[in-house]
ZATI-804028 format. One record per residue (C-alpha): residue number from 1; x, y, z. Coordinates in nm, 4 decimals. Last residue first. Example, Ala and Ser with C-alpha at 12.3 -4.5 7.8 and 13.67 -1.06 7.14 Angstrom:
2 | 1.3670 | -0.1060 | 0.7140
1 | 1.2300 | -0.4500 | 0.7800
END
This chain:
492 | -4.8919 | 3.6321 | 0.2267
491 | -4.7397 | 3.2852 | 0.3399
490 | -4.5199 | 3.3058 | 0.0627
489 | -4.3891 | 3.6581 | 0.1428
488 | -4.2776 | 3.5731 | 0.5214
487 | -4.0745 | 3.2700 | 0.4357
486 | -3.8879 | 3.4635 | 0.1594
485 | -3.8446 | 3.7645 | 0.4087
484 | -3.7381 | 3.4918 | 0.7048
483 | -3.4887 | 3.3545 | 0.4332
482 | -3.3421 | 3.6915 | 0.4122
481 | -3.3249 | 3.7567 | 0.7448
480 | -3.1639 | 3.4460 | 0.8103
479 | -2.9258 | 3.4727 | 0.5023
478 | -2.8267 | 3.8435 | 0.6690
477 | -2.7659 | 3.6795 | 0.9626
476 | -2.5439 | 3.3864 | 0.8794
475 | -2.3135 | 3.7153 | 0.6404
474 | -2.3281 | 3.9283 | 0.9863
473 | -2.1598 | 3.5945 | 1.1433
472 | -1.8997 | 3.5304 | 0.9459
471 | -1.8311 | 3.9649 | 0.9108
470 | -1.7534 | 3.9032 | 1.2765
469 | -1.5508 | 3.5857 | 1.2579
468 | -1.3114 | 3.7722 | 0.9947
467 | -1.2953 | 4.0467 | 1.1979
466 | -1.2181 | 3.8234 | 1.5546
465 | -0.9558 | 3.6289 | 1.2978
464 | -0.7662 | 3.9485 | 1.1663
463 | -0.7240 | 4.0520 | 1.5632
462 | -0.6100 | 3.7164 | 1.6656
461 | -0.2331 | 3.7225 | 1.5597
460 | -0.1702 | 4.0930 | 1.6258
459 | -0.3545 | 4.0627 | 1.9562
458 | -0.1580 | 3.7646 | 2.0267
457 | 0.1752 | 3.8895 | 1.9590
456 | 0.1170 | 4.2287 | 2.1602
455 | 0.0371 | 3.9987 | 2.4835
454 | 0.3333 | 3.8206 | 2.4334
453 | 0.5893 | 4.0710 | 2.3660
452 | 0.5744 | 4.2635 | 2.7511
451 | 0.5688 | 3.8688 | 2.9287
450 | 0.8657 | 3.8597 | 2.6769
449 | 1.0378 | 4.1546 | 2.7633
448 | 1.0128 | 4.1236 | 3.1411
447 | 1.1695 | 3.7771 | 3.1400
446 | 1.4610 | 3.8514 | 2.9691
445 | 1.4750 | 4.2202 | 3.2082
444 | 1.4760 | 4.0085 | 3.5196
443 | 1.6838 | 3.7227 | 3.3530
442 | 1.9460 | 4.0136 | 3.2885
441 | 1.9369 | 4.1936 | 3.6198
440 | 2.0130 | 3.8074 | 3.7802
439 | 2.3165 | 3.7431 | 3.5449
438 | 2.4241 | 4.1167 | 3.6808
437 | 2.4386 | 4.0616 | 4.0316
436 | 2.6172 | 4.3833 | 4.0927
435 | 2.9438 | 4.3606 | 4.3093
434 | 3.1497 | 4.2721 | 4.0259
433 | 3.0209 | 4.5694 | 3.7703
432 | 3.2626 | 4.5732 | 3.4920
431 | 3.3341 | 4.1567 | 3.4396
430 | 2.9512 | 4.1349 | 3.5323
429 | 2.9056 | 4.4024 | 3.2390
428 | 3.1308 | 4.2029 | 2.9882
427 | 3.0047 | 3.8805 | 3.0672
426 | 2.6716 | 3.9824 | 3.0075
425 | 2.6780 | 4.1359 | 2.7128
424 | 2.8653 | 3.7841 | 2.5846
423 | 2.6235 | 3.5970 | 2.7775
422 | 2.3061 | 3.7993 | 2.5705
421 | 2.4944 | 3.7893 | 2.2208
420 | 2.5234 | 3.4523 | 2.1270
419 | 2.2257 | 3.2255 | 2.2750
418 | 2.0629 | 3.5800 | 2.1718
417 | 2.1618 | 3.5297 | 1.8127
416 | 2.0679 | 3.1634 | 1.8075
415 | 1.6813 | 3.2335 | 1.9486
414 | 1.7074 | 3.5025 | 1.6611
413 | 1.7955 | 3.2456 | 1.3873
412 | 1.5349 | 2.9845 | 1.4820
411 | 1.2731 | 3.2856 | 1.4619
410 | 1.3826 | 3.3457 | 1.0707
409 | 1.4666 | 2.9664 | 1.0107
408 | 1.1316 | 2.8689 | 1.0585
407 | 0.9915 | 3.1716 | 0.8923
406 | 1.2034 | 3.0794 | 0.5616
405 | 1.1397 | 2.6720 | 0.6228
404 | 0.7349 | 2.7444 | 0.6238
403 | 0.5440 | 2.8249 | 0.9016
402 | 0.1648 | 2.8564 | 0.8408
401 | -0.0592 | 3.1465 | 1.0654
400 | -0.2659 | 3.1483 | 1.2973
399 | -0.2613 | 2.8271 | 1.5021
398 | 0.1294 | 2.7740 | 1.3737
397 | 0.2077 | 3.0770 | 1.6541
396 | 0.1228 | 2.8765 | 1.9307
395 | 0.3321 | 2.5317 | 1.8439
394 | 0.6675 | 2.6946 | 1.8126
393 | 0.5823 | 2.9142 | 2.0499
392 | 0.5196 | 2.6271 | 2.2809
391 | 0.7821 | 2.4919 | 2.1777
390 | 1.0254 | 2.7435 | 2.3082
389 | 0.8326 | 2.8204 | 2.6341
388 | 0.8122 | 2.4951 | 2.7522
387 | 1.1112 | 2.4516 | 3.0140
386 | 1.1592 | 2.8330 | 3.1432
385 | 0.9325 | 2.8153 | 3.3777
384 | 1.0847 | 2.4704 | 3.4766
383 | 1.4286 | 2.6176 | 3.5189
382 | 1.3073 | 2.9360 | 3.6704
381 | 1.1164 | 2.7233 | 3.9362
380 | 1.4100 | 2.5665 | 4.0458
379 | 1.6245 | 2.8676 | 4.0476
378 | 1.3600 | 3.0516 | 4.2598
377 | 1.3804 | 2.7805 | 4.5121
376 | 1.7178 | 2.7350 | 4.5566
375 | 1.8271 | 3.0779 | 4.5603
374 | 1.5632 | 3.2005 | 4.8088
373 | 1.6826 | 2.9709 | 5.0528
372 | 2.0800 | 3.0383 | 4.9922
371 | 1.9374 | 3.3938 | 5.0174
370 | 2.1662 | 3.6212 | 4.8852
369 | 1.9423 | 3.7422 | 4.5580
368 | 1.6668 | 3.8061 | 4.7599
367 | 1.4890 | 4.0788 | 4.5469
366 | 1.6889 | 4.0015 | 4.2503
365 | 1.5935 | 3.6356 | 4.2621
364 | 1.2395 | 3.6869 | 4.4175
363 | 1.2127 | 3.8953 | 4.0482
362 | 1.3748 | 3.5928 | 3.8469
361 | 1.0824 | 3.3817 | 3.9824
360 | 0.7499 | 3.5892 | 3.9468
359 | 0.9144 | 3.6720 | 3.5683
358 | 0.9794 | 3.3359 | 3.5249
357 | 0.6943 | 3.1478 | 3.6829
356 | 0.4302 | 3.4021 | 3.5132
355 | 0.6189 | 3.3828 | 3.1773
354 | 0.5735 | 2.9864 | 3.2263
353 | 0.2024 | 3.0458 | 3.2991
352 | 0.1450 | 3.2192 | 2.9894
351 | 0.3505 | 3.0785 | 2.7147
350 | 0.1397 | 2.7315 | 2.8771
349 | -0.1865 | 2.8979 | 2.7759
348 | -0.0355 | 3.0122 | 2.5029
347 | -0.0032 | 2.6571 | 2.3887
346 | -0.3494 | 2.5275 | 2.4638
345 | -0.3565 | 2.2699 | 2.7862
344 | -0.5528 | 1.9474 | 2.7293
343 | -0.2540 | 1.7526 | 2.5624
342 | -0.0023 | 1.9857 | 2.5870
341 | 0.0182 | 1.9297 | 3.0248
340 | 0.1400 | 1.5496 | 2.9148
339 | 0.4079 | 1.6399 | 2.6785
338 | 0.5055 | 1.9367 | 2.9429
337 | 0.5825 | 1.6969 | 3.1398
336 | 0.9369 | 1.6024 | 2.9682
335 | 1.0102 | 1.9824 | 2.9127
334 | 0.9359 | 2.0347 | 3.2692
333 | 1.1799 | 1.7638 | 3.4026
332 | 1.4367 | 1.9147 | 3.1715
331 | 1.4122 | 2.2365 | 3.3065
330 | 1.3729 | 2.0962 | 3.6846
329 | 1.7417 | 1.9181 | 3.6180
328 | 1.8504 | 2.1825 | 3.4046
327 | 1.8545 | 2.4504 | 3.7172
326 | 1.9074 | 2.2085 | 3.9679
325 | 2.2540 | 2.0570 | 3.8289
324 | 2.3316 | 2.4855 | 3.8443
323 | 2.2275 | 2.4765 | 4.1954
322 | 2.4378 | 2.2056 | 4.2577
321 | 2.7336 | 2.2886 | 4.0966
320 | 2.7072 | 2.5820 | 4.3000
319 | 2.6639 | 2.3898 | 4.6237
318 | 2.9388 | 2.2053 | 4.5489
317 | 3.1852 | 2.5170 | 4.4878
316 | 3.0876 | 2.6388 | 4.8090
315 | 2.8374 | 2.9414 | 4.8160
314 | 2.9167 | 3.2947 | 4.8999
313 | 2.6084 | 3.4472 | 4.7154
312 | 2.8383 | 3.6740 | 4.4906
311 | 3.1208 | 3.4845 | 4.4371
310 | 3.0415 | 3.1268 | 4.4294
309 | 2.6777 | 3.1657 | 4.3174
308 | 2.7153 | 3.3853 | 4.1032
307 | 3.0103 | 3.2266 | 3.9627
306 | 2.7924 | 2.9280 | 3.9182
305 | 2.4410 | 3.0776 | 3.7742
304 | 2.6319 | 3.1938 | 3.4924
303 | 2.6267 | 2.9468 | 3.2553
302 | 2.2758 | 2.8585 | 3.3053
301 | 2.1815 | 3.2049 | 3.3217
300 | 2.2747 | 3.3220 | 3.0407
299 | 2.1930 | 3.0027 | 2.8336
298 | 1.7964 | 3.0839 | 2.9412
297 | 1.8145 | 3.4639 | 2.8734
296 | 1.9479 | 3.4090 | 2.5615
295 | 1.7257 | 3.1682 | 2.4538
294 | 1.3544 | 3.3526 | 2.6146
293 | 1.5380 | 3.7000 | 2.4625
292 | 1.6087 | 3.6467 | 2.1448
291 | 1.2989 | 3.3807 | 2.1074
290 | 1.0933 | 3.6911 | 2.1880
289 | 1.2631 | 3.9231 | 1.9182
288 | 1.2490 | 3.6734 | 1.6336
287 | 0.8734 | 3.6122 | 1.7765
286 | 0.8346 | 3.9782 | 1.7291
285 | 0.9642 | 3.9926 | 1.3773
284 | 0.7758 | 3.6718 | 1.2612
283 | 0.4489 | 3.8207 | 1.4279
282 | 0.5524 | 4.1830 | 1.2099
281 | 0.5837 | 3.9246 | 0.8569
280 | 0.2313 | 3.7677 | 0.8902
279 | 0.0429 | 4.0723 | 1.0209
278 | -0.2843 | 4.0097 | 0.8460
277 | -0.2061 | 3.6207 | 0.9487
276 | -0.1198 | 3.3551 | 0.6884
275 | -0.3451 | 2.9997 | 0.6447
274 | -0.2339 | 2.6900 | 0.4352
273 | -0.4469 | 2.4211 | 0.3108
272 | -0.2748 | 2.1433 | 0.2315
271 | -0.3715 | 1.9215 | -0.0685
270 | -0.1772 | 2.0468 | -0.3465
269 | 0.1401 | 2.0295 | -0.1697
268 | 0.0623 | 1.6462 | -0.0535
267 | 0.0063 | 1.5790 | -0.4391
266 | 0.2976 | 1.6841 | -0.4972
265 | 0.4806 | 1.4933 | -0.2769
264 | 0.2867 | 1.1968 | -0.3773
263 | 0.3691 | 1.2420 | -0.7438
262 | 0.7778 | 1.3121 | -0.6388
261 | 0.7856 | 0.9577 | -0.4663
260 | 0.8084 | 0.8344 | -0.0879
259 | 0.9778 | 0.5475 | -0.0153
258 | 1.2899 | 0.6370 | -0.1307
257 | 1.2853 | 0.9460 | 0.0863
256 | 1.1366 | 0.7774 | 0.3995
255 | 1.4714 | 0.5256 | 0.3876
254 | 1.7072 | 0.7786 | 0.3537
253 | 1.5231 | 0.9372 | 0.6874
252 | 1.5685 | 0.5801 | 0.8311
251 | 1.9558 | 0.5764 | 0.7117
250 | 2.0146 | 0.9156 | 0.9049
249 | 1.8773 | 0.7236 | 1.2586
248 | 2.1408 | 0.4489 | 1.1939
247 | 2.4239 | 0.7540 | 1.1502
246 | 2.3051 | 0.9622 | 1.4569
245 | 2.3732 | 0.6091 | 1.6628
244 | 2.6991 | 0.6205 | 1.5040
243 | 2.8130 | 0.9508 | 1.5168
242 | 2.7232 | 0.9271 | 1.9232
241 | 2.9022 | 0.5965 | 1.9415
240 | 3.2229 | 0.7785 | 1.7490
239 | 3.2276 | 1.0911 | 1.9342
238 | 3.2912 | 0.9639 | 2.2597
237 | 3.5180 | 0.6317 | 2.1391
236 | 3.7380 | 0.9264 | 1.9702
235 | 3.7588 | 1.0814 | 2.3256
234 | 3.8026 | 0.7303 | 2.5279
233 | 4.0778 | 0.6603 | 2.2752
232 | 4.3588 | 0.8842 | 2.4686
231 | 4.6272 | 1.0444 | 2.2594
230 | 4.4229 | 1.1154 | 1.9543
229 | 4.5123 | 0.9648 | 1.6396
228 | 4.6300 | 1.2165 | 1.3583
227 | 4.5139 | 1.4660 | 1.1479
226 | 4.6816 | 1.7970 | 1.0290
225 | 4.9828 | 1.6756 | 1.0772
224 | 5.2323 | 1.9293 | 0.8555
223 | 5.1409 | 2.2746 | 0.8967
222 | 5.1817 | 2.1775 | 1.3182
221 | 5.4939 | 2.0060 | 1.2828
220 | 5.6285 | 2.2703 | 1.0245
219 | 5.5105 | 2.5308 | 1.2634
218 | 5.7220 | 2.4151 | 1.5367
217 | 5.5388 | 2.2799 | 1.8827
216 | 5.7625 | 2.4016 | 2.1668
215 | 5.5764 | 2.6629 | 2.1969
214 | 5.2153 | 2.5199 | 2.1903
213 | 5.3845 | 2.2680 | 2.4475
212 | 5.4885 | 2.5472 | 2.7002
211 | 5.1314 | 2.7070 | 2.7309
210 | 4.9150 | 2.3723 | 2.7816
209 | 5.1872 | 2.2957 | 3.0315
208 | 5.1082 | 2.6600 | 3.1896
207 | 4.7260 | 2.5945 | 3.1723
206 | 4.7774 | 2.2932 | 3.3973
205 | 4.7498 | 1.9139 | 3.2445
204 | 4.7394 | 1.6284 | 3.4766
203 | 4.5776 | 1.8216 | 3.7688
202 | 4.2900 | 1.8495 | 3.4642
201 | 4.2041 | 1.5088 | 3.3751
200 | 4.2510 | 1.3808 | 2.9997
199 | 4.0065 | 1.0896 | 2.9338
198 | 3.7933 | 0.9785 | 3.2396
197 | 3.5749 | 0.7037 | 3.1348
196 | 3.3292 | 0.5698 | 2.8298
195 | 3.0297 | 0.5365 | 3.0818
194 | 3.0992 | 0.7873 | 3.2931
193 | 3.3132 | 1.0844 | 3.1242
192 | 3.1529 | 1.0870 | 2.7680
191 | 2.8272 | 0.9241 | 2.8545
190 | 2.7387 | 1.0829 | 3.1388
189 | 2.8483 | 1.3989 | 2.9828
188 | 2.5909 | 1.3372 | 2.6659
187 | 2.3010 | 1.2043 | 2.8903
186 | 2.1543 | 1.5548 | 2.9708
185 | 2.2376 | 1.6845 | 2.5877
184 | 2.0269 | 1.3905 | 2.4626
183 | 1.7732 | 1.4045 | 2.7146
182 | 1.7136 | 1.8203 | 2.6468
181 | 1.6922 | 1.7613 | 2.2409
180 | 1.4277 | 1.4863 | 2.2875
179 | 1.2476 | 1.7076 | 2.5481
178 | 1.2540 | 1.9433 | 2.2461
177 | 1.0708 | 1.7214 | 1.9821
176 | 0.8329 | 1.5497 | 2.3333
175 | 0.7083 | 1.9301 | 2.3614
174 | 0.6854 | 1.9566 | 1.9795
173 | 0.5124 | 1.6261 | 1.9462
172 | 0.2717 | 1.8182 | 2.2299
171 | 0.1541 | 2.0423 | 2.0791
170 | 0.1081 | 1.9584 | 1.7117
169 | -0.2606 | 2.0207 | 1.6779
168 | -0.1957 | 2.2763 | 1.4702
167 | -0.0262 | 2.1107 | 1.2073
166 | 0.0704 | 1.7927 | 1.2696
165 | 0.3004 | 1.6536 | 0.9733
164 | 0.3832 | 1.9979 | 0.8373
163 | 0.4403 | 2.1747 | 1.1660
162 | 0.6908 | 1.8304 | 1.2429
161 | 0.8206 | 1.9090 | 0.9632
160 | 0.9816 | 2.2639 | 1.0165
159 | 1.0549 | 2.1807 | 1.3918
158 | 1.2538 | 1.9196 | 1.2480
157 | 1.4573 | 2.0981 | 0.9626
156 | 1.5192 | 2.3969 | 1.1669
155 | 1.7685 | 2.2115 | 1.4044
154 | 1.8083 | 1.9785 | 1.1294
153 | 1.9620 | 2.2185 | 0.9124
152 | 2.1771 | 2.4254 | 1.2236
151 | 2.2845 | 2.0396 | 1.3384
150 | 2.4886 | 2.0727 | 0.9500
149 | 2.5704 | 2.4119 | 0.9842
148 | 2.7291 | 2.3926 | 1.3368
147 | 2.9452 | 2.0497 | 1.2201
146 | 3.0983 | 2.3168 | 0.9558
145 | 3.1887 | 2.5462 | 1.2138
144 | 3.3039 | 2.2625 | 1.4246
143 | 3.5478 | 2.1312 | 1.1574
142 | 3.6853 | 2.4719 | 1.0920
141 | 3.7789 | 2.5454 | 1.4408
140 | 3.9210 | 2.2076 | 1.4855
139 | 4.1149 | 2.2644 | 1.1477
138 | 4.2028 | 2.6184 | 1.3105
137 | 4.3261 | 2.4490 | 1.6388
136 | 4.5844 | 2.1706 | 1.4542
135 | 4.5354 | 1.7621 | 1.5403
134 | 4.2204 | 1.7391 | 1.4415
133 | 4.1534 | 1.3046 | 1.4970
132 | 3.8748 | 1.3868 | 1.7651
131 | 3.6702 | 1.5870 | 1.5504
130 | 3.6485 | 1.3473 | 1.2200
129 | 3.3764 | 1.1290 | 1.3695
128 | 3.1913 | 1.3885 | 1.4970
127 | 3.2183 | 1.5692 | 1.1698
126 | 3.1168 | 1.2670 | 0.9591
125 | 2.8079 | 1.1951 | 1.1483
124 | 2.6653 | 1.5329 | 1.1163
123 | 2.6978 | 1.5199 | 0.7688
122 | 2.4803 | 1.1759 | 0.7779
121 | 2.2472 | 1.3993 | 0.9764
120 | 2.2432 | 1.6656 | 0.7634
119 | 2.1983 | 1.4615 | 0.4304
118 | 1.9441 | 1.2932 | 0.6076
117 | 1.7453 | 1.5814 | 0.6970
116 | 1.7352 | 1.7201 | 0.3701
115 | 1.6395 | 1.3841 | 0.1714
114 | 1.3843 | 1.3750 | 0.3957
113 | 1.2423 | 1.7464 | 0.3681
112 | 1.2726 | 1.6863 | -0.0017
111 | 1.3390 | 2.0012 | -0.1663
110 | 1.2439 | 2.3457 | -0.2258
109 | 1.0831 | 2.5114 | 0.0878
108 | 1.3306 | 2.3088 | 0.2706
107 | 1.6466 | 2.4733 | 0.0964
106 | 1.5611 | 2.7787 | 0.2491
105 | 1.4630 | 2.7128 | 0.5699
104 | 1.8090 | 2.5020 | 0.6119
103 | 2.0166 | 2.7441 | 0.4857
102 | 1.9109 | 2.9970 | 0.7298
101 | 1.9565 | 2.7493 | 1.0394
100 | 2.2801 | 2.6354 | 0.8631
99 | 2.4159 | 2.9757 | 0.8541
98 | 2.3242 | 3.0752 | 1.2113
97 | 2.4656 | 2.7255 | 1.3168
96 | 2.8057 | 2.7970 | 1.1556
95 | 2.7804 | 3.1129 | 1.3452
94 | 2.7726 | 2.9303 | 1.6445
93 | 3.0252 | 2.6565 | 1.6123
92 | 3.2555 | 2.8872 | 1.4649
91 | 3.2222 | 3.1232 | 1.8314
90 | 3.2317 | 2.8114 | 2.0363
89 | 3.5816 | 2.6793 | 1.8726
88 | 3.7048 | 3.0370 | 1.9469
87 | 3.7619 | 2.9612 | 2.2936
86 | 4.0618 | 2.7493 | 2.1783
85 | 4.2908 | 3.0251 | 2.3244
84 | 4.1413 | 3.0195 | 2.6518
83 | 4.1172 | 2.6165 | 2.6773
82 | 4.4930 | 2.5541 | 2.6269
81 | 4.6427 | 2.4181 | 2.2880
80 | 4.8339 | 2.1250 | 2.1579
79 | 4.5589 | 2.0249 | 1.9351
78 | 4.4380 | 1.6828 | 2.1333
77 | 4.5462 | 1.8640 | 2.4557
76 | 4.2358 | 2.1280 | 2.3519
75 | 4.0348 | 1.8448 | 2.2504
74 | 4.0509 | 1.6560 | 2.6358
73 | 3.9583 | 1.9843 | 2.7729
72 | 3.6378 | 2.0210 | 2.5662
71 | 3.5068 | 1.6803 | 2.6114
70 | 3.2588 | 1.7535 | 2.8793
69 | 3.1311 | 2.0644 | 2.7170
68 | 3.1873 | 2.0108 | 2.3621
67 | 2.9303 | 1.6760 | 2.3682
66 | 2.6483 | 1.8740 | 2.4694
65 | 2.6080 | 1.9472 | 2.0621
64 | 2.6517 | 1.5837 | 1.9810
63 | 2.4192 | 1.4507 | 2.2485
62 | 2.1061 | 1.7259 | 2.2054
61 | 2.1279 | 1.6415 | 1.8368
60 | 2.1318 | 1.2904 | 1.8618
59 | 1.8261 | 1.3250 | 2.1021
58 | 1.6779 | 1.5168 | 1.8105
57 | 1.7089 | 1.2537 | 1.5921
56 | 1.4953 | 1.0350 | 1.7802
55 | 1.2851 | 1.2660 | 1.8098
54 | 1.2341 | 1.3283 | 1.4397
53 | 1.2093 | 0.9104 | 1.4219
52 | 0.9244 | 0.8892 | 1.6853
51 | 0.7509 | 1.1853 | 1.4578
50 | 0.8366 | 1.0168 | 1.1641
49 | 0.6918 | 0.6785 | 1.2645
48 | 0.3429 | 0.8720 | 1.4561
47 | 0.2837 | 1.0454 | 1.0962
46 | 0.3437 | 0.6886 | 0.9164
45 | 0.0775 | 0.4859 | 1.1701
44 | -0.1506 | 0.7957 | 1.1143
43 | -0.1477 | 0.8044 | 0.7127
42 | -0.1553 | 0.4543 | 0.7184
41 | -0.4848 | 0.4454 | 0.9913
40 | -0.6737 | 0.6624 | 0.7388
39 | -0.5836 | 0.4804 | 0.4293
38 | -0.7642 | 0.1629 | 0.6015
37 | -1.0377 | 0.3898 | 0.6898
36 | -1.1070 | 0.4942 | 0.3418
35 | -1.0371 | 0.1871 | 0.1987
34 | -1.3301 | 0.0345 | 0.4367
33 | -1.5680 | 0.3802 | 0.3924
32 | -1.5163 | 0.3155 | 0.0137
31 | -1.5643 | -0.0502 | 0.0419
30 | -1.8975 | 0.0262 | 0.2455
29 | -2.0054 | 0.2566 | -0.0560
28 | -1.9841 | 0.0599 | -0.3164
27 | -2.3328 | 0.0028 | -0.4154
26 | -2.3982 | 0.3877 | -0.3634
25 | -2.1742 | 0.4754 | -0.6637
24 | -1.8119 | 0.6125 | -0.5687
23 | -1.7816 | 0.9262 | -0.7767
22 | -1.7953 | 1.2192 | -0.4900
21 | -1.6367 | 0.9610 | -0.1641
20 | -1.3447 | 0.8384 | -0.4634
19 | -1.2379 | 1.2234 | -0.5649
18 | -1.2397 | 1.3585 | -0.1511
17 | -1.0150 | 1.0285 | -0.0711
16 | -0.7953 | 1.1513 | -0.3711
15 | -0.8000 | 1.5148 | -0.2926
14 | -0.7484 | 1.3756 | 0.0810
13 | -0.9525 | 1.4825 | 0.3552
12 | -0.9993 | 1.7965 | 0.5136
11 | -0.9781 | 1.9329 | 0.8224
10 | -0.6237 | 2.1097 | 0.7180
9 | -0.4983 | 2.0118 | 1.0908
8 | -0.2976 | 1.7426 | 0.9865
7 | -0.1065 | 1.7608 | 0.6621
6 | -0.1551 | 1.4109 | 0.4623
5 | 0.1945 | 1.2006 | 0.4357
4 | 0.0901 | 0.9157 | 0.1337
3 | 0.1771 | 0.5561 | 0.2320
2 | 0.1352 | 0.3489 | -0.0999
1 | 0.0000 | 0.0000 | 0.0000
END
């Protein structure tokens, strides 16, 4: 049987389906109910495959870019090189993201959303398995800008399809898409320094011995290996089980596009029914700006929430490791329930009560910002407030209006600019203002700007469809009257 992908949340059924139910004579009606049903339960077995398969992809993607952290030591001794002046490896992994986010929504307005994510994937696979064996900084550098382009593609690739598959009733996938994302880059270090071992530890290798062997490494040596075996296996065995697993996961999406042919894909165009808001292009500009501050504001804090806590709130250096472990812990924990509170909760509902918890939160925060108390308990509810809000966007902003790969890619691109630019503001002002408890300033004002941006995006996005409702129901009275007249003049 030919498996056909039908948009959900068009409400109507396939030109096909539509084509047999209008021609079909009466004698073969029960068949066509039968075929129709059997079709029906194929087009929801296949939507329920790729949406497992999407997640399963995104845990890849939350293991391979978690990866860094944990292993991040271990590729600096790789290359010769301490961590300050490998810093840049960060910087080419982000704008190689930016580009691959905006590649991405172009190239899947054009092309096989399949074929596209496999591609990226099986890219993927070939830059984790060719990170460990850099043996030079700028072909690390290189490497992991062109490893941010390809999880930048299925980064917007999967919240892109996932829209397509669901539609508007695509809640919760999204919350289980992201929770995906948040269990792969939770299990990453445990896999990377538990599982697979300790690779390079850190009384082994000071900053000074980093320092002496980048001099005593001549430039012929370094122009000369380029790759090479890494010192200590444990890091290539890292990156090769996560390239591996993302490899087997890349085949199925290989799979999906052979199955699928270029008739059914266009027929699946024709089909959907696509909506766009009055003010289309200003919601994409304010959800650019509210995903700027929601991401930035969330990586700000969860990098910073340590030397806050160990300088300005006088904590030990276990009890800041703590609070930061409790940060993700309760932000992963949300994202996970979240899957559940989707199913009878509208999105903006949930935008709602998590800018509530964030902006209630990060206010007790500045308010009572030395606290050990105060500290524990607003962190914890930050994290979870801050759990759903991405999806949920994803998910709200789909009821009015259809996201293609361009939009996609447009709001993907601002939640990556303020991953960028917020810490790096950030760590400039805290570095300028010790005493001040800057990190906390900045989730106040984060959380501030999009409980401000919300309510404006929802009167832009509902205001066409109260009009449109109105002149519904002035059209349903004037037939009534109408009819009423017609009624009125017979019986005269």
């Amino acid at each position: 049987m030919e498996l056909e992908l039908e948009p959900c949340g068009a409400g109507a059924p396939a030109a096909g389906q539509r084509l047999l139910q209008a021609e079909a004579p009466a004698d073969n009606e029960p068949e066509a109910v039968v075929g129709s049903r059997r079709s029906g339960r194929a087009d929801s077995m296949l939507r329920w495959f790729i949406t497992v398969l999407l997640c399963a992809a995104f845990l890849g993607l939350g293991m391979s870019v978690a990866i860094l952290g944990p292993t991040f030591q271990d590729l600096a001794t790789n290359v010769n090189r301490n961590i300050s002046s490998l810093s840049l490896i960060f910087v080419g992994r982000a704008f190689g993201y930016l580009g691959g986010s905006v590649i991405g929504g172009v190239l899947f307005d054009s092309m096989n959303h399949f074929l596209l994510l496999g591609v990226s994937m099986f890219a993927t696979t070939v830059g984790l398995y060719l990170v460990p064996f850099c043996k030079t900084a700028v072909l690390l550098i290189v490497m992991m800008s062109t490893f941010g382009v390809s999880i930048g593609i299925l980064d917007t690739g999967g919240n892109v399809l996932i829209l397509a598959i669901w539609g508007d009733k695509g809640a919760p996938h999204m919350q289980a898409l992201h929770f995906s994302f948040a269990l792969g880059a939770f299990l990453a270090p445990l896999l990377a320094k538990l599982a697979l071992g300790t690779t390079v530890s850190a009384e082994n290798h000071t900053e000074a011995d980093f320092n002496q062997s980048a001099f005593n490494q001549s430039p012929e040596a370094d122009s000369e290996t380029l790759f090479g075996i890494p010192d200590d296996m444990n890091l290539l065995w890292a990156y090769a089980v996560i390239g591996a697993y993302i490899f087997v996961v890349a085949l199925f999406f290989f799979a999906l596009f052979l199955k699928k042919s270029s008739k059914q894909e266009k027929a699946r165009a024709s089909a959907q029914r696509f909506r766009r808001a009055k003010y289309h292009n200003t919601l994409l500009c304010l959800l650019f700006l509210f995903f700027f501050f929601y991401v930035g504001a969330e990586v700000t804090y969860g990098s910073y929430v340590f030397s806050f806590a160990t300088t300005h709130a006088g904590m030990k250096e276990s009890e800041a490791a703590g609070l930061n472990s409790i940060f993700w812990g309760t932000f992963a924990a949300c994202r996970g329930m979240a899957i559940f509170f989707a199913t009878c909760l509208q999105p903006g509902t949930m935008i709602v009560l998590s800018n509530i918890g964030s902006l209630t939160s990060s206010l007790f925060l500045v308010l009572f910002n030395k606290s050990p108390v105060c500290l524990w308990i607003a962190t914890s509810v930050y994290g979870a407030s801050m759990a759903t809000t991405f999806p949920s966007g994803v998910s709200w902003i789909e009821q009015y209006t259809t996201i293609h790969g361009k939009a996609a890619a447009f709001f993907v691109v601002g939640a990556a600019l303020g991953e960028m630019a917020i810490p790096a503001v950030i760590g400039i002002l805290q570095g300028k203002c010790p005493d001040l408890p800057v990190v906390l300033y900045a989730s106040l004002g984060s959380s501030v700007a999009t409980a401000v941006l919300f309510p404006v995006l929802y009167k832009l996005a509902t205001l066409p469809l109260d009009r449109q409702r109105k002149e519904h129901r002035k059209s349903e009275d004037q037939k009534v009257l109408v009819f009423l007249g017609i009624k009125e003049a017979n019986q005269s």
